[in-house]
C-alpha positions in Angstrom: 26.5 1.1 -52.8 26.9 -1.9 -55.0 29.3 -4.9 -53.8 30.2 -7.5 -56.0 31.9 -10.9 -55.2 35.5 -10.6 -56.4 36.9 -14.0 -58.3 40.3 -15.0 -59.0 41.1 -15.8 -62.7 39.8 -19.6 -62.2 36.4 -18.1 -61.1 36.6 -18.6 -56.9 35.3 -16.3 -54.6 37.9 -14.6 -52.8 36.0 -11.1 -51.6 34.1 -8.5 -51.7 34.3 -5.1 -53.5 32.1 -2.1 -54.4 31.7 -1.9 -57.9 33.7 1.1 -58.8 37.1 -0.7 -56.9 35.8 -3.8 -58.6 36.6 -1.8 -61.9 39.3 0.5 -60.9 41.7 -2.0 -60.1 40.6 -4.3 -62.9 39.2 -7.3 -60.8 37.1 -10.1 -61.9 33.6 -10.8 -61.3 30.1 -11.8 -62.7 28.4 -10.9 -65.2 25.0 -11.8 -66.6 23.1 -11.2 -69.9 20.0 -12.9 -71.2 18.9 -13.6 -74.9 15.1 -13.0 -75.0 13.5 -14.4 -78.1 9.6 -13.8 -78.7 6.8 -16.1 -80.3 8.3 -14.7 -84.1 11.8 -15.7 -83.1 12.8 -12.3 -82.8 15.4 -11.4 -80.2 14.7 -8.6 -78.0 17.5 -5.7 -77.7 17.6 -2.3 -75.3 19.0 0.4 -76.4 21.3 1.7 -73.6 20.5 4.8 -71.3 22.0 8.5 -72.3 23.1 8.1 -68.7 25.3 5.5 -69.3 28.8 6.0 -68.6 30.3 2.9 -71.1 28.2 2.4 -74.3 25.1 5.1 -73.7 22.8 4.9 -76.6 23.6 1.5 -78.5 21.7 -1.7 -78.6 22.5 -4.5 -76.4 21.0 -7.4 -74.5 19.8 -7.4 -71.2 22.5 -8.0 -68.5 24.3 -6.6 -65.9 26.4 -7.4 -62.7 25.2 -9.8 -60.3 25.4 -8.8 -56.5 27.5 -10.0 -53.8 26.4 -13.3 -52.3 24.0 -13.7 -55.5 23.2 -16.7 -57.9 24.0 -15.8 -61.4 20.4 -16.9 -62.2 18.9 -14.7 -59.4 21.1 -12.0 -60.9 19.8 -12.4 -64.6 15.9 -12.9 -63.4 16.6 -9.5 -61.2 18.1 -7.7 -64.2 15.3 -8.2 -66.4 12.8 -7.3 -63.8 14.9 -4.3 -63.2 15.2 -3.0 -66.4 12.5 -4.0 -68.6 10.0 -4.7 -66.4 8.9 -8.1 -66.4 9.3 -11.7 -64.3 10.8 -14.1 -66.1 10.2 -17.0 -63.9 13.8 -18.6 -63.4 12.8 -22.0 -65.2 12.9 -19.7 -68.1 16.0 -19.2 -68.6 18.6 -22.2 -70.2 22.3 -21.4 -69.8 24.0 -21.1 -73.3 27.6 -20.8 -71.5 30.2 -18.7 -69.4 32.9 -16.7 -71.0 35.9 -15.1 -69.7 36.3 -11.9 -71.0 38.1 -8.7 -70.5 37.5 -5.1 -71.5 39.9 -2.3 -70.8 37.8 1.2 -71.3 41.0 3.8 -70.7 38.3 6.8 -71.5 36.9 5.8 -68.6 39.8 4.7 -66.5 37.5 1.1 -66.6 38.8 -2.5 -66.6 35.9 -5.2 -66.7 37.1 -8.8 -66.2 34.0 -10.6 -66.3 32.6 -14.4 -65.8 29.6 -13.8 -68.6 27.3 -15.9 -67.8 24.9 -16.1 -71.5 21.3 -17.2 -71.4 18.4 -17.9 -73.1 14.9 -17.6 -72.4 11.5 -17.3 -74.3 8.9 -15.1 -73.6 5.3 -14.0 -75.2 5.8 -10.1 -74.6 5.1 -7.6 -76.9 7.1 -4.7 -76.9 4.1 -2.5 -75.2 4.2 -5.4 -72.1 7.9 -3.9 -71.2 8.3 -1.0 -68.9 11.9 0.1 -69.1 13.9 1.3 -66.6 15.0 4.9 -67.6 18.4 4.9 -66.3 19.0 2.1 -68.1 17.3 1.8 -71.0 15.8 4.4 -73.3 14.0 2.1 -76.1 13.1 -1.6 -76.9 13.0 -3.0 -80.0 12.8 -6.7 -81.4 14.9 -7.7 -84.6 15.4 -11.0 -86.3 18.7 -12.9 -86.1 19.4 -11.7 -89.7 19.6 -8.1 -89.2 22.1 -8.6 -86.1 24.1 -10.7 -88.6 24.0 -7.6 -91.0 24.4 -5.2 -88.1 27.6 -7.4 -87.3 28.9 -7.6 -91.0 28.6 -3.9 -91.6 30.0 -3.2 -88.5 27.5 -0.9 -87.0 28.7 0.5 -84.0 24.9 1.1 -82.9 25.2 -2.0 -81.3 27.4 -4.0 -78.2 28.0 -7.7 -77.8 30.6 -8.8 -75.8 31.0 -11.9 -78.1 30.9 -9.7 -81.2 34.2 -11.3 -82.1 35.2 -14.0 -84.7 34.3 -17.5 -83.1 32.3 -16.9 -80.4 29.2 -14.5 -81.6 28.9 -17.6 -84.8 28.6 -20.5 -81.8 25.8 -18.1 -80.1 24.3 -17.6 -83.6 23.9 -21.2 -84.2 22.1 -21.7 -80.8 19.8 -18.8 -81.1 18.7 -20.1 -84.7 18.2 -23.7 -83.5 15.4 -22.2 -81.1 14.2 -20.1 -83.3 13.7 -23.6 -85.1 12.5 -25.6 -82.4 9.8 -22.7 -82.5 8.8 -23.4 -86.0 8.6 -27.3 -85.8 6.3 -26.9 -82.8 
């Protein structure tokens, strides 16, 4: 069973909830998701589990809910290690932001209000260094921040991204190419 802390719509703890209620009845809680960058400045993407009940087989970061009574940094470092495989030690990771957003999945009779909390980290993997978690993810692949631009222009609904949206995906753009240029001037 998977509890998550329940927040009000100002982002207080005010309970406890499995996850399923959590969604059900629309609640809000946390959620994490990392963007992993290599040594090339290419950003690392999973491509969601067949078993997946929202999204299965598109591209997405790595993410997921963080557990009752959990740190959204413990959460991230846990997700990663979970379903890819490696440690990423938590001085890693650099918070981009938190967004509020809400998703309402009626297929699925889901509601996800969510505190995302975005962050960054570089790593020196290769993609043979990852070992996925097969419920969760059925490939790996690293592409530059170009062709998830293009992906994003033509619309290609191979891929997910909460902040896919006009505004915010451009803001998170603009940071992941300023590390990818802080890796070239060094």
């Amino acid at each position: 069973m998977e509890l998550l802390d329940v927040l009000d719509e100002n982002g207080n703890k005010i309970g406890v909830e499995e996850r399923k209620t959590v969604h059900e009845k629309g609640l809000w809680h946390v959620h994490v998701g990392v963007w992993i960058m290599n040594q090339k400045g290419e950003l690392l993407l999973q491509q969601r589990s067949g078993a997946k009940k929202v999204n299965p087989y598109k591209w997405t970061r790595t993410g997921g809910h963080v557990d009752s009574g959990e740190e959204p940094i413990e959460g991230i470092q846990r997700e990663v290690e979970e379903e890819i495989g490696v440690k990423i030690p938590k001085d890693n990771f650099e918070l981009i932001g938190i967004e509020k957003v809400e998703n309402l999945n009626s297929n699925l009779n889901i509601v996800n209000k969510n505190f995302v909390y975005s962050y960054f980290a570089f790593v020196n993997y290769n993609l043979e260094d990852y070992k996925m978690q097969e419920d969760e993810a059925c490939d790996l692949k690293y592409l530059t921040i170009e062709e998830m631009e293009e992906a994003r222009k033509n619309k290609d609904e191979n891929y997910t991204f909460p902040f896919w949206k006009e505004g915010k995906f451009e803001k998170t753009l603009d940071f992941l190419k300023s590390k990818r240029q802080s890796l070239e001037n060094s």
